[in-house]
C-alpha angles and dihedrals in degrees: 000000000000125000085225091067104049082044086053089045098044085045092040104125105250103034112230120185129259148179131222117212121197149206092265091064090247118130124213127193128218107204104167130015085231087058090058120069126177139217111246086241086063088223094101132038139185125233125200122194125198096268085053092254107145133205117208107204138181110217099221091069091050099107102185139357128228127207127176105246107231088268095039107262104129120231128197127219091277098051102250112152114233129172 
């Protein structure tokens, strides 16, 4: 996973949200673009969810990214269909 394509799907027009799973096997969503903020350096990124928790993540460690395809089936980078 590269930081270049979380940065194309945060800036993606229109925004669709997205989750970030990583190594760990934990899964975070991405629900705004308000709710992501990046270090200057672009390697770590914080996440905030609704009830104001955060995630603070580095981005090497992101293994895979998850958008909602348009009918809610949910595809991964690759474009595998899960559901």
């Amino acid at each position: 996973m590269t930081i270049e394509q979380v940065r194309r799907l945060y800036e993606a027009q229109p925004f669709r949200p997205f989750t970030l799973h990583l190594a760990d096997g934990r899964e975070i969503p991405v629900l705004h673009r308000e709710f992501m903020a990046s270090a200057p350096s672009g390697r770590t990124v914080m996440v905030y969810q609704p009830d104001d928790s955060f995630d603070i993540i580095d981005l090497l460690l992101v293994t895979a990214l998850e958008v909602k395809a348009g009918n809610g089936v949910e595809r991964t980078r690759r474009g595998r269909r899960r559901k």
